[in-house]
C-alpha positions in Angstrom: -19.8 53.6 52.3 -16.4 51.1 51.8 -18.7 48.1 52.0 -19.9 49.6 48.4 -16.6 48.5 47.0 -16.4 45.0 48.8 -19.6 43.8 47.5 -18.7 45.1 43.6 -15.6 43.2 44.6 -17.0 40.1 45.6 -20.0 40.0 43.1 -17.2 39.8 40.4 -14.9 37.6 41.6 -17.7 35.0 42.6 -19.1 35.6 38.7 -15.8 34.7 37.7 -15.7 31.3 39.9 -18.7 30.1 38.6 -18.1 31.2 35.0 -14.7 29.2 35.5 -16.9 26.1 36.8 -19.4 26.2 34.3 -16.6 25.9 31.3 -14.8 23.7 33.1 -17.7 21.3 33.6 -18.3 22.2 30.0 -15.0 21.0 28.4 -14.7 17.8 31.2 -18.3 16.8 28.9 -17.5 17.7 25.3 -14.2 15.9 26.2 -16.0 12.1 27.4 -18.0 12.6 24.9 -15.4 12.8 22.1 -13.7 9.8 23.5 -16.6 8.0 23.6 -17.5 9.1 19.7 -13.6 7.9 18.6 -14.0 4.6 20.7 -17.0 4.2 18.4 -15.4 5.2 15.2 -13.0 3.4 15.7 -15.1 -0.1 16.9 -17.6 0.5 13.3 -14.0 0.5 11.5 -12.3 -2.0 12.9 -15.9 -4.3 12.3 -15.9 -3.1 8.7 -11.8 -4.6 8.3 -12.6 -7.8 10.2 -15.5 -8.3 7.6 -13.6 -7.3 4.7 -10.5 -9.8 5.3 -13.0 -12.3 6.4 -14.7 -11.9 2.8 -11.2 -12.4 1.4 -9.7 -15.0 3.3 -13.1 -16.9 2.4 -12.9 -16.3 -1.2 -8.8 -17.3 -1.8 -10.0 -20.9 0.7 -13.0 -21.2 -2.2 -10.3 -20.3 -5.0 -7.5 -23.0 -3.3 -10.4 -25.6 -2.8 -11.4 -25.3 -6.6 -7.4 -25.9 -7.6 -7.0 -28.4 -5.3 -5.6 -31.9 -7.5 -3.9 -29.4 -9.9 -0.5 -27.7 -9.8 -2.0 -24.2 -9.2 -1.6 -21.6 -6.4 -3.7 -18.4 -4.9 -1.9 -15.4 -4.3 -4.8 -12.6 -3.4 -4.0 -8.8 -1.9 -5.8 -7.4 0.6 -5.8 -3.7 0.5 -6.5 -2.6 4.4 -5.6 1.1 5.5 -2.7 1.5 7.8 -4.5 3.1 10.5 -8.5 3.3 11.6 -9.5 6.9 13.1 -5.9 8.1 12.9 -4.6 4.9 15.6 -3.0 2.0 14.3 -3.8 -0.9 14.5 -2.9 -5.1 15.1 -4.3 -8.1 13.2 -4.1 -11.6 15.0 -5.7 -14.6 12.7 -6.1 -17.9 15.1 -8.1 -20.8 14.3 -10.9 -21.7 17.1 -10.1 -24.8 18.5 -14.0 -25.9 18.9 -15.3 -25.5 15.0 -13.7 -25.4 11.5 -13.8 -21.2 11.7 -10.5 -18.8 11.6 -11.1 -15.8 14.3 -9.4 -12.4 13.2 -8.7 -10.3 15.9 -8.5 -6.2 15.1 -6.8 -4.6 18.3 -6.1 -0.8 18.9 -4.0 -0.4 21.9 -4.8 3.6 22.3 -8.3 3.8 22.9 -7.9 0.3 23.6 -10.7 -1.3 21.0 -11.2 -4.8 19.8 -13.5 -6.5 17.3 -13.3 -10.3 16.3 -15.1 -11.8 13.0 -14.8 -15.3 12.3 -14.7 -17.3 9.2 -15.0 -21.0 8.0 -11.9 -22.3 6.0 -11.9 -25.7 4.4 -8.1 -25.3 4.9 -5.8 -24.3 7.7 -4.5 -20.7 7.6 -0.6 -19.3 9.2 0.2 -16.2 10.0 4.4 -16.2 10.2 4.1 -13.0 12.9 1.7 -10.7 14.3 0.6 -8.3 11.4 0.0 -4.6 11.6 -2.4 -2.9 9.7 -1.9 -2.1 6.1 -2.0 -4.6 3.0 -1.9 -8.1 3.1 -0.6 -11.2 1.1 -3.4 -14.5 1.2 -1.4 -17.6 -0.6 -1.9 -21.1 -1.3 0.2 -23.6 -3.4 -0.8 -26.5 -4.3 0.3 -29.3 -1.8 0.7 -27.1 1.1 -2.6 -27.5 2.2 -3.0 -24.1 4.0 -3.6 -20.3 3.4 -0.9 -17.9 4.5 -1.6 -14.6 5.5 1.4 -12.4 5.5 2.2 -8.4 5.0 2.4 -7.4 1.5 
């Protein structure tokens, strides 16, 4: 008649183990999977940003090409968010040494994301320092023959 208990025992701490397993298993899932759906968010921004300075940095080279023989200068703001799914996030602009185009780098360091657009500039563009998200400067004066892209 004790083996009675035992077994009642037994059947609820081995209900128990597997109820534990099954969550467990359960939250190691939901929790890839979230990373996975931030790494993305994150990538469809960062894609967006590269496009949208690309769009800019294009249309201030079109504005400084148009003034160029005059005494005129650019100065266009770039309005970009400080941070991209709540991670901040690291600008590098570098011209590609095999054609006339500007890459632009958008980096995340956690998740570690990256995106690159690239652009064709009549002129040469400088970046003084590695920028961080957030708004931007694009100028030209006249004689100087490049863009600069600084922090606004």
């Amino acid at each position: 008649m004790s083996d009675r208990g035992v077994s009642v025992t037994v059947n609820y701490v081995l209900t128990l183990a597997i109820t534990a397993l099954l969550l467990s298993g359960l939250f190691v899932a939901a929790g890839s999977l979230m990373q996975s759906q931030s790494e993305r968010a994150i990538q469809n921004q960062l894609d967006v940003l590269g496009e949208r300075l690309a769009a800019d940095l294009a249309s201030a080279d079109r504005l400084a090409q148009s003034a160029e023989g005059e005494a005129a200068s650019v100065r266009l703001t770039v309005a970009l968010p400080r941070r991209v799914a709540g991670a901040g996030y690291a600008i590098e602009i570098a011209p590609d040494p095999e054609s006339e185009h500007v890459e632009l780098t958008l980096t995340t360091s956690d998740p570690a994301v990256e995106s690159t657009t690239r652009v064709a500039t009549a002129h040469d563009v400088t970046v003084p320092s590695r920028l961080r998200g957030g708004d931007l400067r694009i100028e030209y004066a006249s004689g100087s023959e490049r863009l600069e892209v600084t922090s606004a």
